[in-house]
C-alpha positions, 0 to 999 in steps of 0.5 A: 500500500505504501508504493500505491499511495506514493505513486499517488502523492508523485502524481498529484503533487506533480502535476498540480507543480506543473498546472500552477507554474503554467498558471504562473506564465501568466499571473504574477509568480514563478511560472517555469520554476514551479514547472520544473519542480512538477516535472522534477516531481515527476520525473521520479516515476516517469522516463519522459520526465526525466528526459525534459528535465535539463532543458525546462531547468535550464530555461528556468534559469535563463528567465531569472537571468534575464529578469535582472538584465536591467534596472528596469526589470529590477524596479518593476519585479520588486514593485510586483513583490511589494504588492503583493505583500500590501495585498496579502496584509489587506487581505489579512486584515480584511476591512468592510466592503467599501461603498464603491464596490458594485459586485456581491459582498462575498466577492470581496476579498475571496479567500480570507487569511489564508488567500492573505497568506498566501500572497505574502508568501508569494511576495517574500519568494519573489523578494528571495528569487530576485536577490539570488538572481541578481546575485547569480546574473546581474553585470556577470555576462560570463554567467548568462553566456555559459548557461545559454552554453547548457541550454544549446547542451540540453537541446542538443540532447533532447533531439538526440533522446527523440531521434 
């Protein structure tokens, strides 16, 4: 019963990884990052997962490169993290459904504490991930050219598994 009810675990931990982070492509968060957990997730149990494993990191990581190329990027990043904190302490606190509002009342601030929480959550990762970008990437050009270097690598390797 253990190996079923870890196969189990595998699997929806996986793929819910991999349906947030292609979530998170669009919405504020670390979208390839969580699709590579799933995948990393995954890969425990399947072949093909495993065989995805180093291009989909690589490109993970290309992102958070290029999330720190600028100063711009920089600011805008740290704006999103910070509102996110504000969100979720709003949230938390939950003040009275303004008079402004035009939708249901239940409609306000859905979710509660616990949608609260999870946005400072989400805002302190980014806060981490952006500090270990910039320390990874920032005005270090020899560090994005040799992990493009890896990415030309992986892809390589990948048409080689499919051919």
């Amino acid at each position: 019963m253990k190996g079923a009810a870890r196969r189990v675990a595998i699997e929806v931990g996986g793929w819910a990884l991999v349906l947030v982070g292609i979530a998170a492509l669009v919405l504020p968060g670390p979208g390839l990052l969580l699709i590579f957990a799933g995948v990393a997730v995954l890969s425990q149990q399947y072949e093909w997962a495993e065989k995805r494993l180093d291009p989909i990191k690589y490109r993970a990581l290309k992102g958070a490169a290029e999330s720190v190329e600028t100063w711009v990027r920089i600011v805008f990043s740290s704006l999103v993290a910070v509102g996110l904190l504000v969100c979720g302490v709003i949230w938390i606190w939950s003040p009275e459904v303004p008079d402004w509002w035009s939708f249901r009342d239940s409609w306000w601030l859905p979710g509660g504490v616990a949608t609260g929480i999870t946005q400072i959550a989400s805002g302190l990762f980014a806060f981490v991930l952006l500090g270990w970008s910039y320390r990874k990437f920032h005005g270090k050009p020899e560090a994005v050219a040799e992990l493009e270097r890896e990415i030309d690598e992986a892809d390589e390797e990948f048409k080689q598994l499919r051919d």
